[in-house]
C-alpha positions in Angstrom: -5.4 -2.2 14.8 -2.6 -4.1 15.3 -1.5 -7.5 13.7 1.7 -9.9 14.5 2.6 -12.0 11.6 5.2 -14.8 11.4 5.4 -15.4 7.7 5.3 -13.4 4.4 2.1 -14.8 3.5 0.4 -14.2 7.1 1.1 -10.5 6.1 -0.4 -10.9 2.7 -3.3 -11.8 4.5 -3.9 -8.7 6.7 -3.5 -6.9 3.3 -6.2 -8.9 1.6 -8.1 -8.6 5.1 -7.9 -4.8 4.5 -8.8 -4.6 0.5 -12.6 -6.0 1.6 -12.6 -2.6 3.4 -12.0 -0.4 1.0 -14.0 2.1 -1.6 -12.9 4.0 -4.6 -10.0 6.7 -3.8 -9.0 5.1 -1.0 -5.5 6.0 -0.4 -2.9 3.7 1.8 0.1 5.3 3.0 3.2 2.3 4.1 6.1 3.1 6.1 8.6 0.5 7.4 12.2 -0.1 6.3 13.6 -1.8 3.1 12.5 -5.4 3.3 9.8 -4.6 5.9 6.7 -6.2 3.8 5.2 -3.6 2.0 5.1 -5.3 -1.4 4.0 -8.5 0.5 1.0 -6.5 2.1 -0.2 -5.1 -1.4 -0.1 -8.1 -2.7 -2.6 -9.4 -0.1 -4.5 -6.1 -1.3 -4.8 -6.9 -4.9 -5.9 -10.2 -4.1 -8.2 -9.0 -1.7 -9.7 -6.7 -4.6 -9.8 -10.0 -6.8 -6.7 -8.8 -9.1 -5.3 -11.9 -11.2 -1.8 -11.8 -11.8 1.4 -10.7 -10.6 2.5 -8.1 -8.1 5.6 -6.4 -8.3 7.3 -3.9 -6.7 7.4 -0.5 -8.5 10.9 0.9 -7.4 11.7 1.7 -11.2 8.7 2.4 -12.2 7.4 4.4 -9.4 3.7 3.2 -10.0 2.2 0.0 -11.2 -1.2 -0.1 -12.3 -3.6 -3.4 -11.9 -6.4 -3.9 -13.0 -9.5 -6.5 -13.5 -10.4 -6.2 -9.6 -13.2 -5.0 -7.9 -11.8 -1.6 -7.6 -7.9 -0.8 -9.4 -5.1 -0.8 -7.6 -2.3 2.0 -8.4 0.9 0.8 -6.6 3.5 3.7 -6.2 7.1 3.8 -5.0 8.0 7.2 -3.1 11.6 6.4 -2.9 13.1 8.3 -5.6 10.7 10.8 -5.3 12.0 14.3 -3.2 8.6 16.3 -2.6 5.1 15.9 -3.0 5.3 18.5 -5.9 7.1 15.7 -8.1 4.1 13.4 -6.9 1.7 15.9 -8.5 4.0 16.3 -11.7 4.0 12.0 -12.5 -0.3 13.0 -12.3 -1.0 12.0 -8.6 -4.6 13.7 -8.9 -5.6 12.0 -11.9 -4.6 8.6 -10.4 -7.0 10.1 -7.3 -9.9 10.6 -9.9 -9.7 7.4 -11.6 -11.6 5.5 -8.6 -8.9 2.9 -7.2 -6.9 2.1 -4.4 -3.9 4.2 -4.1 -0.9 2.1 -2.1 2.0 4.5 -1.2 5.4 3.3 0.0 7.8 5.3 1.5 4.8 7.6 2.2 6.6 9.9 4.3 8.5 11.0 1.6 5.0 12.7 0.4 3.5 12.6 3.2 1.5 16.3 2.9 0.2 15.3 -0.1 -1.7 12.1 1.8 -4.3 13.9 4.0 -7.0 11.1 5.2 -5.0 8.1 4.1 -5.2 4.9 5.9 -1.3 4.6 7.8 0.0 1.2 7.5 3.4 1.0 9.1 5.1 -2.2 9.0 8.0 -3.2 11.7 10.2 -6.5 12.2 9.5 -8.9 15.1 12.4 -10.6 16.6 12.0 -13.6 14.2 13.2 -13.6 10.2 9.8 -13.4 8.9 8.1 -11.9 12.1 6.3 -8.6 11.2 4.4 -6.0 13.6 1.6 -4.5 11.3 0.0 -1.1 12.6 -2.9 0.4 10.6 -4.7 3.1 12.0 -7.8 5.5 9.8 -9.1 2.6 8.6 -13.0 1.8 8.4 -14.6 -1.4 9.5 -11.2 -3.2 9.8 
């Protein structure tokens, strides 16, 4: 599917569109540049899985863990990261068996490690805010 947005909080809303979709170990897999939407988009995904609170970005942290949902939501930050053998060494399969959501930024960067995952690649419009959303393996989107 694809979805033009025009604001950060249209995209949040094809995130939270998305979360209704999803079961346990589902794993989301972002690409788009550095200020593409990607935090804005799991945002709309923890809301969507009726997580209170805030949603941050986990660039420092590499993943940040919400709960209270209908399902977690593990948030992780590929950027630092060099190889899918470091994914495995911060516990990627045990984050896999504990049942939640899985949202991967700079999923390329691991990208062998993320067979099945739902591909959400994010693009800028021509506008400031505009945002092309493409997000293909999903089910019943």
């Amino acid at each position: 599917m694809k979805y033009h947005t025009y604001s950060e909080m249209e995209t949040e809303k094809v995130g939270e569109k998305l979360a209704h979709t999803l079961s346990p170990g589902t794993v989301i897999a972002f690409t788009g540049d550095l200020g593409a939407g990607k935090t804005a988009f799991t945002r709309g995904l923890a809301r969507g899985l009726g997580i209170p609170g805030r949603v941050t970005s986990p660039t420092f942290t590499i993943v940040n863990e919400y709960e209270g949902g209908r399902l977690p939501l593990f948030h992780f930050d590929m950027y630092r990261l060099s190889s899918s053998e470091e994914l495995f060494d911060i516990g990627w399969e045990d984050y896999l068996r504990r049942g939640g959501v899985c949202a991967v930024e700079w999923s390329e960067r691991v990208h062998d490690a993320l067979e099945g995952a739902i591909t959400v690649n994010i693009s800028r419009g021509d506008g400031e805010y505009d945002r092309i959303i493409t997000i293909t393996g999903e089910e019943g989107l």
